[in-house]
C-alpha positions as CSV (number, residue, x, y, z in Angstrom):
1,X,0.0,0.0,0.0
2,X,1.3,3.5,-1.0
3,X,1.0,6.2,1.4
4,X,2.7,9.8,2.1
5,X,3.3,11.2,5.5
6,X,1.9,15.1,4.9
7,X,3.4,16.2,8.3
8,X,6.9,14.9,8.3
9,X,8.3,18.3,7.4
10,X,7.0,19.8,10.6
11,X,8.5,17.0,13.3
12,X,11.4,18.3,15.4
13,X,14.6,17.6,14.5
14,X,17.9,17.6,16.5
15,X,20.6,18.6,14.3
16,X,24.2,19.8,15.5
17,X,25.6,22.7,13.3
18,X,29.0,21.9,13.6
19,X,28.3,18.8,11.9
20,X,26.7,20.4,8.5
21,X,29.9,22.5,7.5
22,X,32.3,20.7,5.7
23,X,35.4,20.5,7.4
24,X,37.4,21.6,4.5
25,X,35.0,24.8,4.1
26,X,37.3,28.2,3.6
27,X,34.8,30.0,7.1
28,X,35.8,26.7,8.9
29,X,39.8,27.6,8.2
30,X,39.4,31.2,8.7
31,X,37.8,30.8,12.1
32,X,40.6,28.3,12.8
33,X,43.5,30.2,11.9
34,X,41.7,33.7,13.1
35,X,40.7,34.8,16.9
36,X,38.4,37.5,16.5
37,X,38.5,38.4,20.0
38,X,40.5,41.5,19.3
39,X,38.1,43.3,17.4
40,X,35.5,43.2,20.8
41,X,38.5,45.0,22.8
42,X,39.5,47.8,19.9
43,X,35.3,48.3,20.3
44,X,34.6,48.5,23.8
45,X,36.0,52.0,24.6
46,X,33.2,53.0,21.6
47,X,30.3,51.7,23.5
48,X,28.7,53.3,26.6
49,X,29.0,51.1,29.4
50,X,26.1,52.2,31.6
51,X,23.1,54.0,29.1
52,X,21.5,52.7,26.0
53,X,20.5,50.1,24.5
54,X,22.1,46.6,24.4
55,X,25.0,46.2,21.2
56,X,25.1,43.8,18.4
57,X,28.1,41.9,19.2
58,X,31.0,43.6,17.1
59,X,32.6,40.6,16.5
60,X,29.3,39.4,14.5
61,X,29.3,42.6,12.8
62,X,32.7,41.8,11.4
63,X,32.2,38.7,10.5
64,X,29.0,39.2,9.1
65,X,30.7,41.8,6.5
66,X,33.9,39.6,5.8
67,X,31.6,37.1,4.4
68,X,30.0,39.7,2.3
69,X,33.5,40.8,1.0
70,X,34.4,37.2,0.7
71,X,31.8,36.1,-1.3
72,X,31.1,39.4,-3.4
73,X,27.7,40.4,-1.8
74,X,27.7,43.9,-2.0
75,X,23.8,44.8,-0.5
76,X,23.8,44.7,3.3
77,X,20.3,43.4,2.8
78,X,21.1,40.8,0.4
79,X,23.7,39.4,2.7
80,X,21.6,39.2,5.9
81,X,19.7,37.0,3.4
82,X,22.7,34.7,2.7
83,X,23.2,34.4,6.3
84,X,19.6,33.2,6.9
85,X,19.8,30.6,4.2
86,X,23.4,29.4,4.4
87,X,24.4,27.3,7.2
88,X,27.8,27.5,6.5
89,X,27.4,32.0,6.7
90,X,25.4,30.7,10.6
91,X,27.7,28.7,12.0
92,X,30.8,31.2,11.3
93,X,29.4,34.5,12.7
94,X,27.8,32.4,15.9
């Protein structure tokens, strides 16, 4: 007997990101050879420490705009887009 199962695409899944980027990817390396914990340091004196609103990590920023540069997307838009779709683009800016 043939039968489809409409409402498999909405049962939870456990899936660990770390396991969906290739090892040999070019954000895997780069985050390897690279510790982007300088760039929260150079930031911090820019940032008020007690008024305002709560940052976007800096580091994120970053690393969200050296994948644009990276992989040639040019609209700020267009690359949160990229990042949304691409697990690749998730994993490496965290």
């Amino acid at each position: 007997m043939f039968r489809t199962n409409p409402s498999r695409e909405f049962q939870p899944e456990t899936v660990n990101i770390e396991d969906l980027v290739p090892q040999d990817h070019l954000l895997r390396k780069i985050n390897e050879t690279i510790d982007f914990s300088f760039i929260a340091e150079k930031c911090r004196p820019l940032y008020c420490q007690d008024n305002g609103r709560p940052c976007i990590d800096p580091v994120m920023l970053f690393k969200m705009l050296l994948i644009g540069y990276l992989y040639g997307i040019r609209s700020e838009r267009r690359l949160i887009e990229e990042i949304r779709v691409n697990i690749a683009y998730r994993w490496f800016v965290g």
